[in-house]
C-alpha positions as CSV (number, residue, x, y, z in Angstrom):
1,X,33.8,-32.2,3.7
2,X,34.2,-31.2,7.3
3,X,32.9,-27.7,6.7
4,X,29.0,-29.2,5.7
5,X,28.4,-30.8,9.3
6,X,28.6,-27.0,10.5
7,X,25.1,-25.4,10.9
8,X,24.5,-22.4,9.6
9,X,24.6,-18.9,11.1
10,X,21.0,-17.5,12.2
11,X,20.2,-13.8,10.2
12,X,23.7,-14.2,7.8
13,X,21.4,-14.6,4.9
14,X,18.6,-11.7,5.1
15,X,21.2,-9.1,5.6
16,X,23.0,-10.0,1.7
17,X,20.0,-8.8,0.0
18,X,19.5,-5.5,1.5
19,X,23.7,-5.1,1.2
20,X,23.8,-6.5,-2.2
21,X,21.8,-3.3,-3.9
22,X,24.2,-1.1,-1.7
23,X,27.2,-2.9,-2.8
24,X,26.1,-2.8,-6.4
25,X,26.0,0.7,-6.2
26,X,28.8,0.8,-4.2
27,X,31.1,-0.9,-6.9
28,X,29.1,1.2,-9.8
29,X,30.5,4.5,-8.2
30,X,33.9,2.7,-7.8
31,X,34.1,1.8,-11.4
32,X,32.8,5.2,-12.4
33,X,35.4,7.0,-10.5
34,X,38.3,4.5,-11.5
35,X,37.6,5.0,-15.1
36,X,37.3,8.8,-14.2
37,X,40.8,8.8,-12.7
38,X,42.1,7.1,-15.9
39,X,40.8,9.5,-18.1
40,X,42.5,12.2,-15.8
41,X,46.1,10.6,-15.9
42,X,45.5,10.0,-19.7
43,X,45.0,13.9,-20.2
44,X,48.1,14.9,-17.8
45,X,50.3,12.2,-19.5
46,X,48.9,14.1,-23.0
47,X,49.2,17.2,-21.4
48,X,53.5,16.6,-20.4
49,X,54.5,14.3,-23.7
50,X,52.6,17.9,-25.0
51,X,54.6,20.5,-23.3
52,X,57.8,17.8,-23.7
53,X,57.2,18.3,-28.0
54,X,56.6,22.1,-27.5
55,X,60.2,22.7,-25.4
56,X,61.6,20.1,-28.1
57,X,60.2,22.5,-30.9
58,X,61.6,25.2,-29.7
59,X,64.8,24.3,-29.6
60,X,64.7,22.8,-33.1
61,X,63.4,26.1,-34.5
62,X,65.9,28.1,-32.9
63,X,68.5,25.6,-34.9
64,X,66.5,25.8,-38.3
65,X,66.6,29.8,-37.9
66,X,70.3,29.6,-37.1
67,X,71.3,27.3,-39.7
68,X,68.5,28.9,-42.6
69,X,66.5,25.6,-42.5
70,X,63.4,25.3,-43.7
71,X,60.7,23.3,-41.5
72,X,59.6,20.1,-42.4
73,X,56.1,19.0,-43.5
74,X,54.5,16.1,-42.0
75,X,51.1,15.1,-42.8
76,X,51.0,11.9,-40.7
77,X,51.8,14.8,-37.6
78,X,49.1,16.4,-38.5
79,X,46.3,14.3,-38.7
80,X,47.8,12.3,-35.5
81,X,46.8,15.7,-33.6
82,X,43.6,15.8,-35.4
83,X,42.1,12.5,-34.1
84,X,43.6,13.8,-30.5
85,X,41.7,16.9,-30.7
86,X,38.6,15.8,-31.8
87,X,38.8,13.5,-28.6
88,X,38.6,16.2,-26.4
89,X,38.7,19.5,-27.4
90,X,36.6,19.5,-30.0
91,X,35.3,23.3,-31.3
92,X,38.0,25.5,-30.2
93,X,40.2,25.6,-33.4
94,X,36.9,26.3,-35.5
95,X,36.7,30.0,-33.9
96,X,40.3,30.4,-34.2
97,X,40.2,30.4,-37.5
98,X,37.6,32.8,-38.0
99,X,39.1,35.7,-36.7
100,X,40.9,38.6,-38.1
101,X,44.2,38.2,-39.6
102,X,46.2,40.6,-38.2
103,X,45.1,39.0,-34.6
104,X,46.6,35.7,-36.2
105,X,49.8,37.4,-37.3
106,X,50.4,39.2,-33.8
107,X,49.8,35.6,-32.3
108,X,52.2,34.3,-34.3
109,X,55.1,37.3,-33.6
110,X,54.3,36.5,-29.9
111,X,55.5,32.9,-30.5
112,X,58.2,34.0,-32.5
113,X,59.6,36.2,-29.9
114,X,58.4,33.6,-26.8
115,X,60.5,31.2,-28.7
116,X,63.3,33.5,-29.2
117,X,63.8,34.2,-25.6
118,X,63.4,30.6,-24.8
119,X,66.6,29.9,-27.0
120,X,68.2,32.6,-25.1
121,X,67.6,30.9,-22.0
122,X,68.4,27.6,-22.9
123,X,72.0,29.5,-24.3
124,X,72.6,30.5,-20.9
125,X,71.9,27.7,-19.3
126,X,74.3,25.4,-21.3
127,X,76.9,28.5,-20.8
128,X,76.7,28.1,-17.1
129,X,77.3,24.5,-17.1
């Protein structure tokens, strides 16, 4: 080995034991904010495929009321957004459900009528085209 005849450098060694505990914590805070980052782009992938479902929605319940369709039922759905929301969320559906129900059906007129005009608009567009 030509590298052992070398001698070693004077003061290299004492310096890795103060710098280790630095680095240590140095690559702790790394990790923590890596894993940090990854939760983030998890939640704004969720957050698009999300918003992606909801336009997708809309156009398919503009086509149910057009053509008198009634909307399907899926459990497997359901659940699926269960185990996403308990992930994250957590409580806010809880105190949804405990208020009044004429709150609950003027929500769901204001969906109606958000979905409505969104139909409209997607109408236009493909007219323009």
């Amino acid at each position: 080995n030509p590298m052992g005849a070398m001698p070693s450098v004077p003061g290299a060694g004492a310096d890795k034991e103060e710098d280790s505990g630095l680095a240590r914590e140095e690559q702790q805070e790394q990790e923590r904010l890596r894993q940090e980052s990854i939760k983030q782009a998890e939640r704004e992938r969720r957050m698009k495929y999300k918003t992606q479902d909801d336009e997708r929605e809309v156009i398919r319940s503009a086509l149910r009321d057009k053509y008198q369709l009634e909307k399907p039922v899926n459990d497997e759905d359901s659940e699926d957004e269960d185990e996403d929301a308990e992930g994250y969320g957590g409580g806010a559906k809880k105190v949804e459900e405990l208020e009044d129900p004429l709150e609950e059906a003027r929500r769901l007129a204001e969906k109606k009528f958000a979905d409505a005009k969104a139909v409209i608009a997607a109408q236009e567009k493909c007219s323009l085209q």
